[in-house]
C-alpha positions in Angstrom: -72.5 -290.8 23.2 -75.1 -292.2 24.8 -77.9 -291.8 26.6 -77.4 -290.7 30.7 -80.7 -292.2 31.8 -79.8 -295.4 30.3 -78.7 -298.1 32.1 -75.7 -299.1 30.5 -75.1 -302.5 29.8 -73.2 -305.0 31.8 -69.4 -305.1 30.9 -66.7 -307.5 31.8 -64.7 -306.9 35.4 -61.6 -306.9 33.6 -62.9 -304.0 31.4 -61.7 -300.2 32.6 -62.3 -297.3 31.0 -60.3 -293.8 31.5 -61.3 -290.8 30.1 -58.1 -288.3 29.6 -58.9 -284.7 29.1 -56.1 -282.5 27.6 -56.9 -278.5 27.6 -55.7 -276.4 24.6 -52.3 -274.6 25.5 -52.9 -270.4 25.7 -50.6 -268.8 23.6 -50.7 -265.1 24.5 -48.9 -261.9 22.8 -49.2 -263.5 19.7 -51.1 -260.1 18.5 -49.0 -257.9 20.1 -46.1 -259.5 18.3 -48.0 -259.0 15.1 -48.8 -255.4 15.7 -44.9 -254.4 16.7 -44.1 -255.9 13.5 -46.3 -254.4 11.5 -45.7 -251.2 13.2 -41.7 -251.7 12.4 -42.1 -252.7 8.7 -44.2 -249.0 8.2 -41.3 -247.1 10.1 -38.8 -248.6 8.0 -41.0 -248.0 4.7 -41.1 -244.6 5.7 -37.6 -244.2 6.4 -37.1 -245.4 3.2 -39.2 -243.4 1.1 -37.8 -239.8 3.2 -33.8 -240.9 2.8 -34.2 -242.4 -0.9 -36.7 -238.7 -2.4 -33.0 -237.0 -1.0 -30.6 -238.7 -2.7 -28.8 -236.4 -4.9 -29.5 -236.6 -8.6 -28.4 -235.7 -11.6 -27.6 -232.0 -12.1 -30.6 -230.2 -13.8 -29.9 -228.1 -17.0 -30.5 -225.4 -17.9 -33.8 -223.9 -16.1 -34.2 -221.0 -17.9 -36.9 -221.4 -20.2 -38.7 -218.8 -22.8 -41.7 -219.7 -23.3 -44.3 -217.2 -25.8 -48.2 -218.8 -26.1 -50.3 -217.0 -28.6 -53.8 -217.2 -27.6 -56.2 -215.9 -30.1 -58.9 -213.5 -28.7 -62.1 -215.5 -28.4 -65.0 -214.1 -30.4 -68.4 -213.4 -29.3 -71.2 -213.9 -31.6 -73.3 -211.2 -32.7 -76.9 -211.8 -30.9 -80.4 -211.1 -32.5 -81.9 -208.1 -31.2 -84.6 -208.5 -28.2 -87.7 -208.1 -29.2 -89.7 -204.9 -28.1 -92.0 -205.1 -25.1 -95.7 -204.3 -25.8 -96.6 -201.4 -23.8 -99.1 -201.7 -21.2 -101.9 -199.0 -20.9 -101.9 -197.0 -18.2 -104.4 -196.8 -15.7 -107.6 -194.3 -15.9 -107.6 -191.2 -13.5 -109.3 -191.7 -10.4 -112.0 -189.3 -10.4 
C-alpha cells in the first residue's frame, strides 16, 4: 500500500485501475445443525443402552446358594496394668 498523502506518480491515460471488493457469504444455522445432531446421536445412545440392558439372557441357575464363613473371634491383648496415681495431700483446716 502506499502512502495517502503521497502524490502518486503520473501513470499512462490508457492505464485503469478497478478495485473489486467481494464480501464473505454468511452461513447461518450451521451451529444449530450441529447441536440437533449431537442432541440426536445421545437420544439414540440412550435408546440403545435402555432396550439392549433388557434383552433377555440366558436363564440363571440355580440361585440358591449355602454359604457357612467361619470367622474366628478376634483376640484382645492383655494390657499392662495403669500405674497408681500419687495421692495428693489434702489441704490443712482452716482455722
Amino acid at each position: 500500500m502506499t502512502d495517502p498523502n503521497m502524490i502518486p506518480p503520473e501513470r499512462p491515460a490508457e492505464v485503469h485501475q478497478t478495485t473489486v471488493n467481494v464480501a464473505a457469504e454468511r452461513s447461518s444455522g450451521g451451529g444449530a445443525g450441529l447441536i440437533i445432531g449431537a442432541l440426536v446421536v445421545i437420544a439414540l445412545i440412550i435408546a440403545a443402552v435402555l432396550f439392549l440392558n433388557n434383552a433377555p439372557t440366558q436363564e440363571a441357575g440355580d440361585t440358591n446358594l449355602d454359604v457357612n464363613i467361619d470367622v474366628p473371634a478376634p483376640s484382645v491383648p492383655d494390657l499392662p496394668e495403669a500405674p497408681k496415681m500419687p495421692e495428693l495431700p489434702s489441704p490443712a483446716p482452716a482455722g
